[in-house]
Backbone bond lengths (Angstrom), bond angles and torsions (degrees), N, CA, C in turn:
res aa  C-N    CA-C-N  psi(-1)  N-CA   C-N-CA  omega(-1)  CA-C   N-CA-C  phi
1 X - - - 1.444 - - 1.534 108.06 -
2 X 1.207 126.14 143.31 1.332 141.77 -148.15 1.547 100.33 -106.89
3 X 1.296 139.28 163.95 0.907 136.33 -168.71 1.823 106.50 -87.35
4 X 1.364 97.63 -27.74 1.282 102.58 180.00 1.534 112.94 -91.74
5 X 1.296 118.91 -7.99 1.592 117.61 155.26 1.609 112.30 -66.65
6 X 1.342 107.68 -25.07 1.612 92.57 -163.71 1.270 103.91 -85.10
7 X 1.544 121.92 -21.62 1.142 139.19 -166.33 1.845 115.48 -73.87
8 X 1.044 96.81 -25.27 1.653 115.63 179.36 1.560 112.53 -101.17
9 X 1.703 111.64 -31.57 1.633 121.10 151.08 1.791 115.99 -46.54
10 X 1.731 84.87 -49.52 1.702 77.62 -159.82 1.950 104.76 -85.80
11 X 1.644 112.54 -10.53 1.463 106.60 163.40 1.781 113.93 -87.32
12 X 1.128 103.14 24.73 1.655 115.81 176.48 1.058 100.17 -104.49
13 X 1.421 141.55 -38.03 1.297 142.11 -136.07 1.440 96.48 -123.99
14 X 1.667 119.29 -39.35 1.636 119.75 144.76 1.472 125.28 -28.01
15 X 1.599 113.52 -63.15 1.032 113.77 -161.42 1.953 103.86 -85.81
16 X 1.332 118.41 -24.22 1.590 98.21 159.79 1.490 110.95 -64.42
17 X 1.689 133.64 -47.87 1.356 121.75 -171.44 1.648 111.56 -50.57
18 X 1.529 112.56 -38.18 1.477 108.23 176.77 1.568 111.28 -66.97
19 X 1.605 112.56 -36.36 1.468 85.95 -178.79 1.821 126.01 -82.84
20 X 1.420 90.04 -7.81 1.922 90.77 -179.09 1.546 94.60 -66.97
21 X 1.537 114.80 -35.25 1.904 102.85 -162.24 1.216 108.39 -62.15
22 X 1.754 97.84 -47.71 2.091 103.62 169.00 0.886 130.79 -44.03
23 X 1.409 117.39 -27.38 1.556 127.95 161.75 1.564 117.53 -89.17
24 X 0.773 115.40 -7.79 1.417 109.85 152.62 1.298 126.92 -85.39
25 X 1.014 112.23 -55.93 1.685 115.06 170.63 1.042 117.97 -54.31
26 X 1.568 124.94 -17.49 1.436 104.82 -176.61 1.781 100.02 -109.48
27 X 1.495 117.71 14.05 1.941 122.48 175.46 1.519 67.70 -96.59
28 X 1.506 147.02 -57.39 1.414 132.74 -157.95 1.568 118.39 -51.83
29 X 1.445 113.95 -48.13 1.248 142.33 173.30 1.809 109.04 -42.54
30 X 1.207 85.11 -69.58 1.481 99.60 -179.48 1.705 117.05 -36.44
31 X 1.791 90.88 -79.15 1.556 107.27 171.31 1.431 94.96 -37.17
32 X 1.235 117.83 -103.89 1.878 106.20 -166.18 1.275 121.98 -10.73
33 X 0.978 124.02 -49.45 1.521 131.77 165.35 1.790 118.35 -39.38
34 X 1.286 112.50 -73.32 1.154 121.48 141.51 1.452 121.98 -9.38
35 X 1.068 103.74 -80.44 1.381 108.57 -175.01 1.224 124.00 -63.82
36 X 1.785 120.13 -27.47 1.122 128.53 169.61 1.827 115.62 -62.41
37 X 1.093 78.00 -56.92 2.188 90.91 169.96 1.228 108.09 -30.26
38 X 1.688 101.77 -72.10 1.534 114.06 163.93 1.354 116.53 2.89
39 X 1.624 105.67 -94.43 1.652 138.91 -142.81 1.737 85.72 -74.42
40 X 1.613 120.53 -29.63 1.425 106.37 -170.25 1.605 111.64 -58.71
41 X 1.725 88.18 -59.54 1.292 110.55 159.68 1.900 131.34 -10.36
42 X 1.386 98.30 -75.60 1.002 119.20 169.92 1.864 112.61 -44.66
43 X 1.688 105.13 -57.13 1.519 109.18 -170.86 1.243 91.43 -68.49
44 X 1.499 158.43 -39.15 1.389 130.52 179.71 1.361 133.06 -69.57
45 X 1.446 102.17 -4.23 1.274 118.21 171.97 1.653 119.47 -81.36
46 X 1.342 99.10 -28.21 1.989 120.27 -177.03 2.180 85.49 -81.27
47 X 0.708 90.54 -42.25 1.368 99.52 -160.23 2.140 109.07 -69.15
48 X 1.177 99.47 -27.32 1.393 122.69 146.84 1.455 133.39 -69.60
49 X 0.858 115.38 -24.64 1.220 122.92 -174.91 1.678 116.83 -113.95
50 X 1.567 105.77 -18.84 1.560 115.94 163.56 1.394 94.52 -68.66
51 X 1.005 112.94 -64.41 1.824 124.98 -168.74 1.573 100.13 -35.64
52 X 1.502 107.12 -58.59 1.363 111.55 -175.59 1.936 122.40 -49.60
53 X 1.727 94.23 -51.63 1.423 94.92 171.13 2.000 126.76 -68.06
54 X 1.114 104.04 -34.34 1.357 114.56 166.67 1.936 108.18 -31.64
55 X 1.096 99.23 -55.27 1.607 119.37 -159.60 1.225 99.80 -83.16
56 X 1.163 146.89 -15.34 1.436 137.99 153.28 1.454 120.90 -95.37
């Protein structure tokens, strides 16, 4: 193997490690997202229900 085979091996093997991270970061991205929706979610619901107790 040639120096310049390994060299095109090892920018082969670069460019899958970059794309698994891209794909991770963006299932990471997502979920957070998710989860953010979530918690909003959630606080308008606290935020309903303060309202609610206030008034009685």
């Amino acid at each position: 193997m040639t120096d310049t085979d390994r060299r095109i091996g090892a920018a082969g093997d670069d460019q899958r490690l970059i794309e698994r991270i891209e794909k991770s970061v963006t299932e990471t991205e997502k979920e957070l997202q998710e989860s953010k929706d979530s918690l909003f979610e959630h606080k308008k619901e606290l935020e309903l229900l303060n309202a609610a107790l206030a008034t009685k």
